[in-house]
Backbone bond lengths (Angstrom), bond angles and torsions (degrees), N, CA, C in turn:
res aa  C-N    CA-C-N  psi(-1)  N-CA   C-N-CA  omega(-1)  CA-C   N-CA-C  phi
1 X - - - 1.441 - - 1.532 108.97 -
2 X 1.042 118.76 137.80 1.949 137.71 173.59 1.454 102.54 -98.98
3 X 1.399 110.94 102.49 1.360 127.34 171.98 1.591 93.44 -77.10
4 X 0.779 137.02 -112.66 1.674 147.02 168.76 1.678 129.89 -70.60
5 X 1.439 108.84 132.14 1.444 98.96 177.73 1.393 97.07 -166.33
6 X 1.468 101.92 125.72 1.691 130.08 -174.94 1.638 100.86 -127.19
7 X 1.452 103.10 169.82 1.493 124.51 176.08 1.674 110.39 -36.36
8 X 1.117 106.30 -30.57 1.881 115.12 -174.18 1.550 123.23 -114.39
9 X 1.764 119.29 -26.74 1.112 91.93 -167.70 1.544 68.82 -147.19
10 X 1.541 103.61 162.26 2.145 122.79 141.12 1.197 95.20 -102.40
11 X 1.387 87.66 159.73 1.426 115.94 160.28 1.845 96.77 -137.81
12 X 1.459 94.50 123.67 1.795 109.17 -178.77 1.598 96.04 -141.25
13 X 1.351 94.41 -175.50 1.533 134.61 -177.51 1.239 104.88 -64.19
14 X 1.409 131.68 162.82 1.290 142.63 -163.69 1.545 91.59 -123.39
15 X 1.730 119.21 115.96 1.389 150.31 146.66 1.622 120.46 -48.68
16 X 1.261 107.87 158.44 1.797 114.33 161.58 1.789 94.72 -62.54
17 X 1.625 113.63 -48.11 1.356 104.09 -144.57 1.672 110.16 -75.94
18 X 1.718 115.33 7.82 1.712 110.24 -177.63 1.498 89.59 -84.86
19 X 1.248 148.92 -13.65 1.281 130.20 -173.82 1.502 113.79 -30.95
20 X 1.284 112.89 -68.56 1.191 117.80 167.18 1.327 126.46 -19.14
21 X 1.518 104.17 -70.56 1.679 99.08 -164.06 1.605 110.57 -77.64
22 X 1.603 103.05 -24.02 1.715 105.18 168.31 1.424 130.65 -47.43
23 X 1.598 103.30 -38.77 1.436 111.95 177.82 1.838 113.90 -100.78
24 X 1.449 107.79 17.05 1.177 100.18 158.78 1.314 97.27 -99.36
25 X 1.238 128.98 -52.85 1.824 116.89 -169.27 1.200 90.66 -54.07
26 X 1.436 157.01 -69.50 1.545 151.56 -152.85 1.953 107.33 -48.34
27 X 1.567 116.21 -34.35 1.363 120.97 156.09 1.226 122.15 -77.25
28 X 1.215 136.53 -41.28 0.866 146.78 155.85 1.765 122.38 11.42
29 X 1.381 144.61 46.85 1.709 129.84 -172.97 1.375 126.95 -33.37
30 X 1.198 118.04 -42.83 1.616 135.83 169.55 1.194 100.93 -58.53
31 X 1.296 143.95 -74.39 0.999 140.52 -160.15 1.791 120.03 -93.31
32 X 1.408 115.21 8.99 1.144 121.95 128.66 1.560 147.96 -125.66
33 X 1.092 97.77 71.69 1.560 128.05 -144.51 1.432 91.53 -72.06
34 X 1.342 97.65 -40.42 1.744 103.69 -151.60 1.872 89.00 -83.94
35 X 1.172 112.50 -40.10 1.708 120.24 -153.92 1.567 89.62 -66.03
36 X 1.372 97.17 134.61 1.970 127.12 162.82 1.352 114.06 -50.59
37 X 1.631 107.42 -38.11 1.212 131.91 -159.78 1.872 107.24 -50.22
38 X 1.411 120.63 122.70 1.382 103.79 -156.94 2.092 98.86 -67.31
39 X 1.185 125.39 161.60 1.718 112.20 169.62 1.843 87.28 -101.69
40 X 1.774 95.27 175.86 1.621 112.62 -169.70 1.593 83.12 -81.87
41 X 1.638 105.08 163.65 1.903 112.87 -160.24 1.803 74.00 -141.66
42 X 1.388 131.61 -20.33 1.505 116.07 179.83 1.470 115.60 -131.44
43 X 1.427 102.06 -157.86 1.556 94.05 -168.57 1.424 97.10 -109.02
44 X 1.302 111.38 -0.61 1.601 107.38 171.09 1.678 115.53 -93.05
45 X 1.435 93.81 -22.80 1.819 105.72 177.11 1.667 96.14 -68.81
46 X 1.004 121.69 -72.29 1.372 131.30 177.18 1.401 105.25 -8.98
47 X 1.549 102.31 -67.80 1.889 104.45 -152.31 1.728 88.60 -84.17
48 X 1.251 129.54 -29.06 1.546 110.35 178.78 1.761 113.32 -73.74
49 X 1.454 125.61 -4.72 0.841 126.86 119.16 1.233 167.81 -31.98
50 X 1.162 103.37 -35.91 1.507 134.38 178.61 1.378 103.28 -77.94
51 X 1.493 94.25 -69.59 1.614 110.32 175.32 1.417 122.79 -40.88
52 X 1.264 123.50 -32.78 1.722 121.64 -151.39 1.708 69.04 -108.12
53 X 1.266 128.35 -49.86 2.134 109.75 -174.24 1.280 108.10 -37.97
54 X 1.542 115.12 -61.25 1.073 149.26 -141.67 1.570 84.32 -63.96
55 X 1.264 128.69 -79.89 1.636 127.54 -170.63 1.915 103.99 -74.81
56 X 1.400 136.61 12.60 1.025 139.98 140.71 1.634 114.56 -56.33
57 X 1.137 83.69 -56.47 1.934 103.59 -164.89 1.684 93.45 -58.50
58 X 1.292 123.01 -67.45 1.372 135.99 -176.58 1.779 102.36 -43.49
59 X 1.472 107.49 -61.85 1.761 94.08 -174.61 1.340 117.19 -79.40
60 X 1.455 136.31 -54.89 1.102 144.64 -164.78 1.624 110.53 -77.76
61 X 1.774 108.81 -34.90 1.660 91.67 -177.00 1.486 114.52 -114.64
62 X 1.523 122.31 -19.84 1.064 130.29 153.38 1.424 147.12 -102.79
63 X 1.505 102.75 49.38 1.392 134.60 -162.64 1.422 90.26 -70.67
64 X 1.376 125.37 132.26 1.436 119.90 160.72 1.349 119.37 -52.98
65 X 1.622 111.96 -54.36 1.160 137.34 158.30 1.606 108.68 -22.96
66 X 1.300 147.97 90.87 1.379 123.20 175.51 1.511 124.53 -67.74
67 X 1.236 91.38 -32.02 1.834 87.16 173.07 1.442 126.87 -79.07
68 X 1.287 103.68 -13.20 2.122 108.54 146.93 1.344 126.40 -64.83
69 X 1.406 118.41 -6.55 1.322 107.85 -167.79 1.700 97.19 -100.03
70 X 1.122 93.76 143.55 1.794 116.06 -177.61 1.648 127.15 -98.64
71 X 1.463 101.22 10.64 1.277 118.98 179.89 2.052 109.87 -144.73
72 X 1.289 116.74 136.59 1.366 96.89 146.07 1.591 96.18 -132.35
73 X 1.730 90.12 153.32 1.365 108.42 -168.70 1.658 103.19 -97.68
74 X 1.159 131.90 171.49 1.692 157.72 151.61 1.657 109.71 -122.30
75 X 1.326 113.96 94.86 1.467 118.00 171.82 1.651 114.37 -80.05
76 X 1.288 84.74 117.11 2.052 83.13 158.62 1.114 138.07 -119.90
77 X 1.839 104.10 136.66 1.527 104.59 -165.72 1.366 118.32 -123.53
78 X 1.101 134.06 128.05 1.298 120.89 -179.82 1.711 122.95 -45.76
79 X 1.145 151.85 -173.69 1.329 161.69 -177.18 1.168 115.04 -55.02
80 X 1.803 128.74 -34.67 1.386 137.41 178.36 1.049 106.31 -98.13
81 X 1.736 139.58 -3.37 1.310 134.86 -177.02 1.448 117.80 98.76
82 X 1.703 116.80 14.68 1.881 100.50 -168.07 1.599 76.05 -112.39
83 X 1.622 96.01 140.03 1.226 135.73 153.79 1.473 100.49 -20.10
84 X 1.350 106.72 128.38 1.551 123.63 176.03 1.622 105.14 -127.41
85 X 1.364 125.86 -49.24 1.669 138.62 -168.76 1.328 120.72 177.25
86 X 1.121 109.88 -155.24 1.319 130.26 -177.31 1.401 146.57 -172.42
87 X 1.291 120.01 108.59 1.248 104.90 -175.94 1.804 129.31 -103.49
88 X 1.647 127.09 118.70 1.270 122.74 -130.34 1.691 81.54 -114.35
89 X 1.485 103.68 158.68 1.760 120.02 160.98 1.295 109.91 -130.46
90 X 1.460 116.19 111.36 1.380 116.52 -172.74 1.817 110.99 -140.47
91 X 0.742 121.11 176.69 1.769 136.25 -179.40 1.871 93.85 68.67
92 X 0.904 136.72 44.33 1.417 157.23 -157.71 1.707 84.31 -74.91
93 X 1.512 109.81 141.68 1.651 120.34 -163.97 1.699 74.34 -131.14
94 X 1.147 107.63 142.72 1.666 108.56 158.91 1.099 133.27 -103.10
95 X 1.794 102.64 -41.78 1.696 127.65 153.06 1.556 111.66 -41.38
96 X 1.741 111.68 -54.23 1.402 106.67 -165.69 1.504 119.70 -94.37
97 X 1.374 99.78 -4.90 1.505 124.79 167.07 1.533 95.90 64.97
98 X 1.489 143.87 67.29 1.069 162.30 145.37 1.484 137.72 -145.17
99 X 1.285 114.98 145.87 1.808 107.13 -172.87 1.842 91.81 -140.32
100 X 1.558 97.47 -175.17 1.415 104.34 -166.23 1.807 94.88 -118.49
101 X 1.273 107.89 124.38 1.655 128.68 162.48 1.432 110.13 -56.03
102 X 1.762 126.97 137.86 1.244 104.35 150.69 1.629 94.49 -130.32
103 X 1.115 140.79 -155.54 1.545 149.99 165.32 2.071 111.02 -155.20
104 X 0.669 101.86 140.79 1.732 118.95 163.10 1.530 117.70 -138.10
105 X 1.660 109.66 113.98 1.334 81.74 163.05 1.848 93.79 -117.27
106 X 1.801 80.53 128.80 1.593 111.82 168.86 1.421 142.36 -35.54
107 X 1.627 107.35 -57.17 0.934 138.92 152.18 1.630 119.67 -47.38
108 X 0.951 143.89 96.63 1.530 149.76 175.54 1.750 101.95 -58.48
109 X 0.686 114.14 -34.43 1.824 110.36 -179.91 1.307 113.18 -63.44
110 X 1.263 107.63 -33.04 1.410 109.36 -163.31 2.172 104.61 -101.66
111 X 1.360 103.02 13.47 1.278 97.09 -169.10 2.033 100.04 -89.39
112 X 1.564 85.90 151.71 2.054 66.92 -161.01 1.392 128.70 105.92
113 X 1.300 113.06 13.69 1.976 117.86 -170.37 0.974 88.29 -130.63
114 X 1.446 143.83 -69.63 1.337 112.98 -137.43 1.750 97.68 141.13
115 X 1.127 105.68 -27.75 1.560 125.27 -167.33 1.842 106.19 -36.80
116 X 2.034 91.59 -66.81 1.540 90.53 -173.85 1.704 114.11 -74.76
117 X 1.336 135.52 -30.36 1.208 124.36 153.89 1.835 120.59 -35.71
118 X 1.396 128.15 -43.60 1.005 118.82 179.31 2.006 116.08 -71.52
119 X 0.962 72.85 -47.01 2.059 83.45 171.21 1.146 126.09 -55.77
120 X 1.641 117.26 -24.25 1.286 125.28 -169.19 1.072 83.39 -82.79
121 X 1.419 116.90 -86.33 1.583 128.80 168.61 1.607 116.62 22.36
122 X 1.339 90.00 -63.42 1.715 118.25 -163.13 1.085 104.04 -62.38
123 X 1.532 113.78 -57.65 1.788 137.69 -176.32 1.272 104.65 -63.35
124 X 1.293 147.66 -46.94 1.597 160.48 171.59 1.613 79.62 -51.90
125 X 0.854 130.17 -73.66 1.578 112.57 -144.35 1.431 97.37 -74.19
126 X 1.295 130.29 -53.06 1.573 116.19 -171.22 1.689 100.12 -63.77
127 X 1.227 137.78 -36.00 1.316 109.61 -164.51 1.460 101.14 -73.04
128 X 1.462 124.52 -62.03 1.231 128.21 157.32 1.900 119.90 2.14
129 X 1.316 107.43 -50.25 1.377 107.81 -168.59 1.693 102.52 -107.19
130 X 0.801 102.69 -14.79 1.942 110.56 -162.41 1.562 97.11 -117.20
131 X 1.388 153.93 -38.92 1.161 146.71 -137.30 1.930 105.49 -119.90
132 X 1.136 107.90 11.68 1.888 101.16 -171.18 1.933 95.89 43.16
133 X 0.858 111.00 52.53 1.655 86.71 168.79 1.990 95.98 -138.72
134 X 1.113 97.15 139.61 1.507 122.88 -179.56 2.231 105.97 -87.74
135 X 1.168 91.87 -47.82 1.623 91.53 -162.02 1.616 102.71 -106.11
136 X 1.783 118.60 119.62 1.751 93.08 161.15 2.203 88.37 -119.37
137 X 1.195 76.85 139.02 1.215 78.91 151.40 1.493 123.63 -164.51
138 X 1.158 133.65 179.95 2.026 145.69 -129.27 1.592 89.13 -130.01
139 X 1.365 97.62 141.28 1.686 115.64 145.12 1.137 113.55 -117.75
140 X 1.469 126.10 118.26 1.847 117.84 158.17 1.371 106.59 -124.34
141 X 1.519 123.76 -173.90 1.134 110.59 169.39 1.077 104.25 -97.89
142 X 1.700 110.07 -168.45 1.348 113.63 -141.67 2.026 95.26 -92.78
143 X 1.595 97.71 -24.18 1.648 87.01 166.43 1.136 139.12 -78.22
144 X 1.589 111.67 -6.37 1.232 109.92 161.52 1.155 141.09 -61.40
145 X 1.544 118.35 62.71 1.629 134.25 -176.30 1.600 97.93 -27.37
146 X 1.016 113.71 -100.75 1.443 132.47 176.56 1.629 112.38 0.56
147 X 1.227 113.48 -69.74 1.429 107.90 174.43 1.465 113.79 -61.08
148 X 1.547 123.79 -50.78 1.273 127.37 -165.51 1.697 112.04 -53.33
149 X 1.704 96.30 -23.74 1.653 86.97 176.42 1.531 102.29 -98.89
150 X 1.164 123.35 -11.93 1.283 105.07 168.51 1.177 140.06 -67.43
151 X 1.242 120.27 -34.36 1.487 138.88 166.36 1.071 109.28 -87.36
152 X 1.563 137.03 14.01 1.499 133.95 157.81 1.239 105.09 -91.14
153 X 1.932 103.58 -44.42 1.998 96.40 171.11 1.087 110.73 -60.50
154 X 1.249 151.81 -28.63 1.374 150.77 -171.82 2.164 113.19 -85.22
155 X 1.596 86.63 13.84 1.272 90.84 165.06 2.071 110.22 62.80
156 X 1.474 109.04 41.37 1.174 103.99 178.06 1.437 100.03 -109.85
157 X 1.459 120.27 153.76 1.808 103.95 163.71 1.340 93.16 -136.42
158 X 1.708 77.79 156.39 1.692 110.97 168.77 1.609 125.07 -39.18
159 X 1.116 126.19 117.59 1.206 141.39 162.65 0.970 154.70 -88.13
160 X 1.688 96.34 -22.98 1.462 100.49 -167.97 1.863 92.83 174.42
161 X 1.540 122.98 167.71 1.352 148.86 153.52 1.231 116.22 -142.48
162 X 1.437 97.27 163.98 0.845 111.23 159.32 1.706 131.75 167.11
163 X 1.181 133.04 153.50 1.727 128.41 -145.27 1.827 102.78 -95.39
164 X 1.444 106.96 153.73 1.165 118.00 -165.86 1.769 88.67 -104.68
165 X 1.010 120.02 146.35 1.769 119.07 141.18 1.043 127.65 11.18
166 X 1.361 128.00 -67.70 1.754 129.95 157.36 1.116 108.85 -80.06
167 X 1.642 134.71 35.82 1.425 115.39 162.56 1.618 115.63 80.81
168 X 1.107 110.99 -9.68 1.678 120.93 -177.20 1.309 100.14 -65.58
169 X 1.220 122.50 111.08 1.614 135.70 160.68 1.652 111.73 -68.01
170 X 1.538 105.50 118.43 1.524 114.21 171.95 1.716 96.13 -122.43
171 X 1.621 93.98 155.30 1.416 106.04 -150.88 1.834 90.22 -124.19
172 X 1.504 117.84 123.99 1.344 96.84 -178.96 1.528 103.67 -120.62
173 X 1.598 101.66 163.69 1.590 105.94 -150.43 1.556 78.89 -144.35
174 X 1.693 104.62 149.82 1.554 112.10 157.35 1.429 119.22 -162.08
175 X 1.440 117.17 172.57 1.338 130.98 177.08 1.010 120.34 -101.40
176 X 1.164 151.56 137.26 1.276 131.11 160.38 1.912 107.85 -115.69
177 X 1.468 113.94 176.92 1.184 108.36 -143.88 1.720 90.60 -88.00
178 X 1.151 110.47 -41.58 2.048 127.24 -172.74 1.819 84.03 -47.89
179 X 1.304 134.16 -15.37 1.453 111.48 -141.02 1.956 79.57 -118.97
180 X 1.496 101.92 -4.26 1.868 85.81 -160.04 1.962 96.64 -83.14
């Protein structure tokens, strides 16, 4: 399915074949600058890495089953089709009718346009209309400048903090649907 598509980017459905570029942004240091999350430091961390994505991706996001899957994705591609990012909805409540947004864009060229504002955009409105869910809202930490103003232009507010184990401050932000 083609959620959005202009002169520069799609936004579609999530394939077998993004595995790849998903679990390079998930290694990625730059582009998880902000995340606690420890990255692999060897070549054995790496591939036990690989491995545990690899059967993530298979159960949780490419469940045949759709109502097993624990993620839906928004892929973005530039105009010829190469992988640009992504914007994901996951920890999905059914009772409370809310889940948590994240975005990456992958691609370093494209960071700086406009890209993940339009995708979110995109993703807010289909879950909004398609998903029974009332509430999305984000955790980042609190240094993640970049996001924190992004999802403030996108009209989300602050809700809440609060510290992880090492003291890592995450900052939570949301939408709700009465407000879109």
């Amino acid at each position: 399915m083609i959620y959005y598509q202009d002169d520069r980017i799609k936004i579609r459905d999530i394939c077998s074949d993004d595995v790849i570029s998903l679990f390079s942004c998930s290694i990625d240091k730059e582009i998880n600058l902000h995340d606690p999350r420890p990255m692999p430091n060897t070549s054995r961390e790496l591939v036990d890495e690989c491995i545990s994505y690899c059967n993530r991706f298979d159960i949780e996001i490419m469940n045949e089953n759709i109502e097993d899957r624990k993620y839906k994705y928004f892929i973005i591609t530039n105009s010829e089709g190469n992988f640009i990012g992504f914007v994901n909805f996951f920890s999905i409540d059914k009772v409370k009718k809310q889940g948590e947004m994240g975005v990456i864009i992958g691609d370093k060229r494209y960071w700086n346009k406009g890209i993940a504002y339009t995708a979110i955009m995109v993703a807010i409105k289909y879950i909004f209309d398609n998903m029974k869910v009332d509430r999305i809202y984000i955790e980042t930490g609190e240094t993640n400048k970049p996001a924190l103003r992004l999802f403030n232009k996108l009209d989300f507010e602050k809700c809440g903090e609060y510290l992880e184990d090492d003291n890592f401050k995450f900052i939570v932000m949301e939408k709700r649907k009465f407000s879109f």
